[in-house]
N, CA, C and O of each residue as an XYZ file, in Angstrom:
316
protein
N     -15.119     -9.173     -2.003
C     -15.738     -7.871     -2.038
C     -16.358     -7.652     -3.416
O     -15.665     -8.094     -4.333
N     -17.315     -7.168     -3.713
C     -18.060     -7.013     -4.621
C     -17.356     -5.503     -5.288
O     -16.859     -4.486     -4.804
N     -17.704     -6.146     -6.985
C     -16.829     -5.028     -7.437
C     -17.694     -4.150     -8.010
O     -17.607     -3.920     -9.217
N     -18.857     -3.405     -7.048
C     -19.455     -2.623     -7.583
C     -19.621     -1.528     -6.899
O     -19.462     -1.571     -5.679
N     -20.002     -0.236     -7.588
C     -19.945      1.195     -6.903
C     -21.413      1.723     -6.078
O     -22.548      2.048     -6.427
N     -20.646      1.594     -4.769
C     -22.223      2.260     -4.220
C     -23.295      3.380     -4.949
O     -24.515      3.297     -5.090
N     -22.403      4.392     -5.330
C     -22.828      5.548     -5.691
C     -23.858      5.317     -7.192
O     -25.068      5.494     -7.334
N     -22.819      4.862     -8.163
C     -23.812      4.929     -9.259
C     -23.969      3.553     -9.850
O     -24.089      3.384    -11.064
N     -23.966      2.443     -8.857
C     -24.278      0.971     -9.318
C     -23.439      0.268    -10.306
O     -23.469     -0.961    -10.365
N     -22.726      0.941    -11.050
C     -21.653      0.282    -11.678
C     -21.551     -0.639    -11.289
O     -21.515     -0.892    -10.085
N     -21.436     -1.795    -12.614
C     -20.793     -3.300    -11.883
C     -20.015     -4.088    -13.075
O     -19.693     -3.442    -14.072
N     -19.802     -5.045    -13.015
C     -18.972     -5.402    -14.226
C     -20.199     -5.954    -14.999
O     -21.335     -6.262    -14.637
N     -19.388     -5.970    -16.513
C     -19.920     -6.201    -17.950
C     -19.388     -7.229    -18.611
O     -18.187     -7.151    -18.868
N     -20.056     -8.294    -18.993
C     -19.348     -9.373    -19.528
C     -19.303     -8.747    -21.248
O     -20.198     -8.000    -21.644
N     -18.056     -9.203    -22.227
C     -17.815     -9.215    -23.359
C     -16.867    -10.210    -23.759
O     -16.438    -11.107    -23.033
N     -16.504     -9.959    -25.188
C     -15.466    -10.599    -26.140
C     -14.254    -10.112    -25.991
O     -14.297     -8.884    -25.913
N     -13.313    -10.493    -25.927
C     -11.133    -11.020    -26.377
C     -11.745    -11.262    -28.017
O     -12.351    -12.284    -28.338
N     -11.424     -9.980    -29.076
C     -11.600    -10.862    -30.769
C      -9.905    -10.047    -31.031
O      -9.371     -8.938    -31.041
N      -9.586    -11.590    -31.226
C      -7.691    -11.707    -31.568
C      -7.872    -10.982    -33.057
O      -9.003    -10.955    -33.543
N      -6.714    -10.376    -33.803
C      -6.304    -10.219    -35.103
C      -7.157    -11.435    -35.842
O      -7.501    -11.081    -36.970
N      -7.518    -12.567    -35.553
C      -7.330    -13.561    -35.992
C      -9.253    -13.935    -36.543
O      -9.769    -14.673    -37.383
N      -9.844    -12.816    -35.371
C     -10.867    -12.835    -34.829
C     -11.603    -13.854    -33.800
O     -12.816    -13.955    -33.616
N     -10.592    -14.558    -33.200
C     -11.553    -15.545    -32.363
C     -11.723    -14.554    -31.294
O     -11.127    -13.491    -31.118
N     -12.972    -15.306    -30.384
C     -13.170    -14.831    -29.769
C     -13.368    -15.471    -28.243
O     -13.983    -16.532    -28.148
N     -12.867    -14.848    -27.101
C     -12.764    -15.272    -25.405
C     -13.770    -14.359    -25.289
O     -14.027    -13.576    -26.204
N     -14.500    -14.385    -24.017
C     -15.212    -14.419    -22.827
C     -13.705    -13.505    -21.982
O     -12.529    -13.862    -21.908
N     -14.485    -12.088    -21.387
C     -13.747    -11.472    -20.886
C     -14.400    -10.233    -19.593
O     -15.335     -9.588    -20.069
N     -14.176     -9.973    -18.626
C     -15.149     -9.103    -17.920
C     -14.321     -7.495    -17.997
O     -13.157     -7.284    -17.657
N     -15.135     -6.663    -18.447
C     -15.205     -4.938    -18.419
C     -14.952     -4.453    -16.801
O     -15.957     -4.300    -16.107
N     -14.190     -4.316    -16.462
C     -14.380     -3.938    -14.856
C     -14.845     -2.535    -14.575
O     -14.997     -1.778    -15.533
N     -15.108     -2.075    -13.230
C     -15.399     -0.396    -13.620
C     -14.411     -0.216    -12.393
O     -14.248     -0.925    -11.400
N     -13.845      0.888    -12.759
C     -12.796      1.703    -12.553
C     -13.118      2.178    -10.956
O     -13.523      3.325    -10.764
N     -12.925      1.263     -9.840
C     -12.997      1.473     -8.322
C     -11.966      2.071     -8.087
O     -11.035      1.941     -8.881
N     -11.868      2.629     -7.311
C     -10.668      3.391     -6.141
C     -11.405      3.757     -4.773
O     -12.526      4.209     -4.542
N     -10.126      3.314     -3.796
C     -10.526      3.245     -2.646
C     -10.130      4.992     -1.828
O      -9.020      5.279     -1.380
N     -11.460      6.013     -1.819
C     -11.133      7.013     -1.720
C     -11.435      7.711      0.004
O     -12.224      7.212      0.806
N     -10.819      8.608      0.186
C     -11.347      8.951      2.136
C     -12.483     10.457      1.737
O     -12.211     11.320      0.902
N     -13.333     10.425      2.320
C     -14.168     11.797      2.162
C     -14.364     11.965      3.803
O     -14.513     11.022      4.580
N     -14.328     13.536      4.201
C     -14.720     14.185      5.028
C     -16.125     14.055      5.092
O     -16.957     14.268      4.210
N     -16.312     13.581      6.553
C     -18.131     13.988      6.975
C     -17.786     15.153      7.749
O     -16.893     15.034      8.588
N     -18.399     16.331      7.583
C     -18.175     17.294      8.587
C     -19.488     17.235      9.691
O     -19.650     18.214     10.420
N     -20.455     16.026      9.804
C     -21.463     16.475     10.940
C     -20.921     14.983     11.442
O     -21.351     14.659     12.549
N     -20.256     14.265     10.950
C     -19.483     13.317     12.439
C     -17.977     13.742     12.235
O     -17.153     12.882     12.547
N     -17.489     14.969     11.745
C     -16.328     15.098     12.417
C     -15.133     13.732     12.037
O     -14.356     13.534     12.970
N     -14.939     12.866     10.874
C     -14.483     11.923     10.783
C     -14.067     11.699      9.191
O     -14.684     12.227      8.266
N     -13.107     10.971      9.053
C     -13.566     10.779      7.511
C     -13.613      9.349      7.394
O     -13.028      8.503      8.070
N     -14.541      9.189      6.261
C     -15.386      7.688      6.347
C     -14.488      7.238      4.311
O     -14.432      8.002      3.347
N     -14.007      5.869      4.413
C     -13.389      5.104      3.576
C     -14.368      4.552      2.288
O     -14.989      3.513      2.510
N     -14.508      5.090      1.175
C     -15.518      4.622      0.282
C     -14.815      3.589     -1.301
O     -14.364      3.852     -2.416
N     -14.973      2.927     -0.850
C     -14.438      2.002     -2.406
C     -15.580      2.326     -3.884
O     -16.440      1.526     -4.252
N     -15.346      3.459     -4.437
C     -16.059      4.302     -5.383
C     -15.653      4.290     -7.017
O     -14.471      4.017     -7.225
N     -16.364      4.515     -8.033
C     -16.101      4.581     -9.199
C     -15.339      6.160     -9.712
O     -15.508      7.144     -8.992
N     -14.695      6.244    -10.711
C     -14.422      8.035    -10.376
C     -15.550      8.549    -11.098
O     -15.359      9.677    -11.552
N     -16.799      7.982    -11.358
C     -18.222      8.755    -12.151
C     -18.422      9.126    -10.641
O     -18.754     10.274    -10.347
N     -18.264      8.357     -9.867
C     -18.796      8.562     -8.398
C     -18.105      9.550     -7.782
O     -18.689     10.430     -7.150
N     -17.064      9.512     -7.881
C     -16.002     10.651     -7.431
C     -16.302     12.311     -7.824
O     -16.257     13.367     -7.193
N     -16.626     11.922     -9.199
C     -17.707     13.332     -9.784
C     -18.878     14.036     -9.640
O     -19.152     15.189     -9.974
N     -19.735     12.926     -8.931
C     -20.746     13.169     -8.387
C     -21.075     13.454     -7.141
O     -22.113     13.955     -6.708
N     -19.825     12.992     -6.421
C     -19.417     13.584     -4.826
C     -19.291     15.020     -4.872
O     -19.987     15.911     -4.385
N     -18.091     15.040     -5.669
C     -17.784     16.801     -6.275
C     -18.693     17.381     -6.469
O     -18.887     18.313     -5.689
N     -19.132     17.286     -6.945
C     -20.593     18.647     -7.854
C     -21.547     18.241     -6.671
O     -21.960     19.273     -6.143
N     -22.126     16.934     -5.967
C     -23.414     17.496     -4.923
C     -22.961     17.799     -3.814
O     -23.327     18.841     -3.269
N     -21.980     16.878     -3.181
C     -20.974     17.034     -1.688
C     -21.673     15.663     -1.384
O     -22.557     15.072     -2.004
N     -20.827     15.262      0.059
C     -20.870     13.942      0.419
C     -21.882     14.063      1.058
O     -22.731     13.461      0.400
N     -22.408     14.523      2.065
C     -23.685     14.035      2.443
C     -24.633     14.192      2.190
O     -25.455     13.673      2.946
N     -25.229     15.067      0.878
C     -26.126     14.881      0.032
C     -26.158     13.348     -0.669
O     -27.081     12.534     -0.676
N     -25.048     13.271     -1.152
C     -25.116     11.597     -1.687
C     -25.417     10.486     -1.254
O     -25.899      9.539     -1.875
N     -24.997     10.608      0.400
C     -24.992      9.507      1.207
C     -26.605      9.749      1.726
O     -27.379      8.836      2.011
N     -26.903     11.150      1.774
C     -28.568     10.899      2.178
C     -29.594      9.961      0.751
O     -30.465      9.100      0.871
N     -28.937     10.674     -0.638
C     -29.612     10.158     -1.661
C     -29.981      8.423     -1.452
O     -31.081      7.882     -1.561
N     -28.723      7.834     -1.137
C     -28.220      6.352     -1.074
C     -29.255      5.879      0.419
O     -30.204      5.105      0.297
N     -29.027      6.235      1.191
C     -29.845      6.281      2.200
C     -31.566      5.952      1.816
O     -32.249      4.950      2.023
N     -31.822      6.996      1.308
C     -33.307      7.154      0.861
C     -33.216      6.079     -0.250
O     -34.333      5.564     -0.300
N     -32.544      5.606     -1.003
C     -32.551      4.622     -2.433
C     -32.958      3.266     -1.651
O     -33.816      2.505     -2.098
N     -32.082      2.975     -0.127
C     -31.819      1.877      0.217
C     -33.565      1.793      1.407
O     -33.927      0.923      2.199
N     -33.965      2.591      1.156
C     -35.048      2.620      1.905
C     -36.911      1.843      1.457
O     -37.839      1.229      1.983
N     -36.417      2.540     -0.051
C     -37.529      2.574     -0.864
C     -37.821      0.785     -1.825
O     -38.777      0.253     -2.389
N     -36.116      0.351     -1.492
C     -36.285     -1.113     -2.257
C     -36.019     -1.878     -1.209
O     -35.847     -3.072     -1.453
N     -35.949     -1.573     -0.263
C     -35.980     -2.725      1.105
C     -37.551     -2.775      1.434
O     -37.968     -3.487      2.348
């Protein structure tokens, strides 16, 4: 499964491990998914979203099916 957020594209970030010592590893930034349930109230259902919590915030403040229309229309315009 891909570890990135529908909502606001989040995806991982490659960086540095620099020890006390300063060496340095190769390490990946993950972004902060959680697997959350949101109410659709025009199917009556609630639908399972594996989301970032920037995404979770942005559910909040527009509501879910404003977002999911936004995403909708996003997935329209680059297909």
């Amino acid at each position: 499964m891909a570890k990135k957020c529908p909502i606001t594209g989040k995806a991982p970030l490659v960086g540095n491990h620099v020890s006390h010592a300063n060496n340095k590893t190769k390490r990946r930034y993950l972004p902060n998914l959680q697997y959350k349930r949101f109410w659709l109230e025009s199917e009556k259902r609630f639908i399972r979203i594996r989301v970032s919590t920037r995404g979770m915030r942005i559910i909040d403040k527009h509501g879910i099916e404003a977002v999911l229309d936004n995403i909708k229309l996003r997935d329209q315009t680059t297909a």
